[in-house]
N, C-alpha and C positions, 0 to 999 in steps of 0.2 A: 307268614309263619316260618319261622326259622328252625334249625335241627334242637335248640333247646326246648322247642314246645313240643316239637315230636316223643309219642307216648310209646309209640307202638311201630313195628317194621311189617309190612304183606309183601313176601314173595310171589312172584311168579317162579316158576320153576325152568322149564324149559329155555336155554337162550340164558338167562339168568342167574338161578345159583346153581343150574346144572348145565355142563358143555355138553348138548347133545345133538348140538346143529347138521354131523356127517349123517350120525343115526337117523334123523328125522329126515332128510335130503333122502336117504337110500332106501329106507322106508315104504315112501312116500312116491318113487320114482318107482320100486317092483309093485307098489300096488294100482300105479296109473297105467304102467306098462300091461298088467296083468286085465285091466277093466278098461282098455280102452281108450285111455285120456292121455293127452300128452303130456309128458312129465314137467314141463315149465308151466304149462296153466296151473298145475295140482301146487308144487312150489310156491308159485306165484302168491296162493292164500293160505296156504296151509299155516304158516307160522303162527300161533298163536291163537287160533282158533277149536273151536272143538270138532272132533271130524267127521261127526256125524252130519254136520250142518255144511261141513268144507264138502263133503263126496255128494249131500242133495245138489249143491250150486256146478259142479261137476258134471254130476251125472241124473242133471231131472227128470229124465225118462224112466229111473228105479221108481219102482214100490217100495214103499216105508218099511215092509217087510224086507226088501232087498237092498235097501241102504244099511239098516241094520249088520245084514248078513257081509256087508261090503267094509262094515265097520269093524266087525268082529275080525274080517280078515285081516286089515290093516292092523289090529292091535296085535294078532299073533305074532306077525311079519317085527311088529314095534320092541315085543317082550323080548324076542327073539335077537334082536342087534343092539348088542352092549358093547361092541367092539373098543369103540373108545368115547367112550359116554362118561367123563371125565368131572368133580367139583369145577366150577368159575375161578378162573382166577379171582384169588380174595375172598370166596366164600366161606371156606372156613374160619378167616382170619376176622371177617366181618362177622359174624356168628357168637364167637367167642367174645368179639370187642361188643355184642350188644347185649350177651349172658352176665359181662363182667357190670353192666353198668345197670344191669336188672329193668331191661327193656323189653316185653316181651314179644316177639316174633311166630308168622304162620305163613305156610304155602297157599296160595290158590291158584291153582294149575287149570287149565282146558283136558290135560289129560286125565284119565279115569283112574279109580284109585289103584287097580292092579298095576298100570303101566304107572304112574307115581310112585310106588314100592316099590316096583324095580329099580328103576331111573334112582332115587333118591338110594337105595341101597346100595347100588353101584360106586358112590359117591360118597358112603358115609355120614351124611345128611339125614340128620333122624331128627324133623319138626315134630313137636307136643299136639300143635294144630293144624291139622292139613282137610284142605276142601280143594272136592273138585267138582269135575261135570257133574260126576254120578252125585252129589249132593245139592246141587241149584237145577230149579226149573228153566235157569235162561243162564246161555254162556256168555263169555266173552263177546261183543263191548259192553252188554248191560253189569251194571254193576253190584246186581245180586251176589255174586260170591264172595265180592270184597267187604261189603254191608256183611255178609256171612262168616267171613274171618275176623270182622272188627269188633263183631258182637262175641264171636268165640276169647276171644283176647281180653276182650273188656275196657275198651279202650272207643271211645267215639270214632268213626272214621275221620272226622274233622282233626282230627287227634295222630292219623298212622300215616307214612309215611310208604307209599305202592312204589316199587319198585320195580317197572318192566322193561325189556328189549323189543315190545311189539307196540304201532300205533295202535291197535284194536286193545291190546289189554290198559294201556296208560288210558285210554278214553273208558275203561273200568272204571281205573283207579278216577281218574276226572269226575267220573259222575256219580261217586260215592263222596265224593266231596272229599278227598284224602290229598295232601299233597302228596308229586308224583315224581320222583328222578327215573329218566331214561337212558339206557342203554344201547349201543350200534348205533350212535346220530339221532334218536329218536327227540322227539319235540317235547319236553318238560319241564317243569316247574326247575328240577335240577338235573341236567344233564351229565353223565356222567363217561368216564373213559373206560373205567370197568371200576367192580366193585372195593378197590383199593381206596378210591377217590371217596368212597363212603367210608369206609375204615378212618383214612385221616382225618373226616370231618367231624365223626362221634367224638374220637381220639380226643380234639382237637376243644371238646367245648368241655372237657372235664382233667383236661391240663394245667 
């Protein structure tokens, strides 16, 4: 399937049409620092996953009560560093190029919809349809949420075109059946250098 069969675009958020990589890094290091854990194991999986489920494989000795509680901390810490929580290069301009050609577009983020509204506010970034943890019973790699944006969109997944920077969310998009372009080296269907390379390609089949 090629970009003229594509119906539909699923975001990932994080890494992707939001630069929040420092954020998430610093995050993610005062909260391992703070519980424990060394901050390259916490790094090591964090990207792209939802954190409830990163801080059990972390720290299995919590209570689900206190992972929770461990969870909540990390989002404070998260709402909290906007520093330079920055649009993707291209995302605006890919946004625009898929508004103009009346394609519709949605987030599915691992983060919660509070830290989503932040992060996307930051950025200017205002999706019609956004899902996240707090909306699917299973996170990132099952492809609940994607199935869950395809259906909000109206578009088949066989149909959308997943867009992610992390191997755990592309094997989302993989097993909702969507074709998948990845971002940072990642292994996809269309590999991409940053969202520019998407911009050209829409550009490019309505020239």
């Amino acid at each position: 399937m090629g970009l003229p069969d594509i119906r539909a675009v699923l975001f990932d958020m994080d890494g992707t049409l939001v630069d929040s990589d420092g954020a998430v890094d610093r995050t993610w290091t005062l909260w391992a620092e703070e519980y424990g854990v060394r901050p390259a194991d916490a790094l090591a999986i964090a990207h792209g996953s939802p954190s409830e489920a990163t801080i059990a494989r972390l720290r299995p000795d919590l209570a689900p009560a206190e992972v929770s509680a461990a969870a909540a901390r990390l989002l404070d810490l998260e709402c909290e560093d906007l520093t330079d929580v920055v649009p993707a290069p291209g995302a605006h301009e890919l946004i625009e190029v898929l508004e103009r050609l009346g394609l519709p577009w949605a987030v599915f983020t691992s983060a919660s919809t509070r830290l989503a509204k932040v992060r996307l506010g930051a950025t200017g970034i205002s999706p019609s349809i956004l899902v996240t943890v707090d909306d699917v019973s299973r996170g990132k790699p099952d492809p609940e949420g994607y199935l869950r944006a395809a259906e909000l969109v109206g578009v088949p997944a066989e149909q959308c075109l997943v867009v992610e920077d992390t191997e755990v969310g592309l094997a989302a998009g993989h097993a909702a059946g969507a074709v998948t372009a990845g971002l940072k080296g990642t292994t996809a269907d269309i590999e991409l250098p940053d969202l520019h390379r998407l911009v050209a390609l829409f550009t490019a089949h309505v020239e």
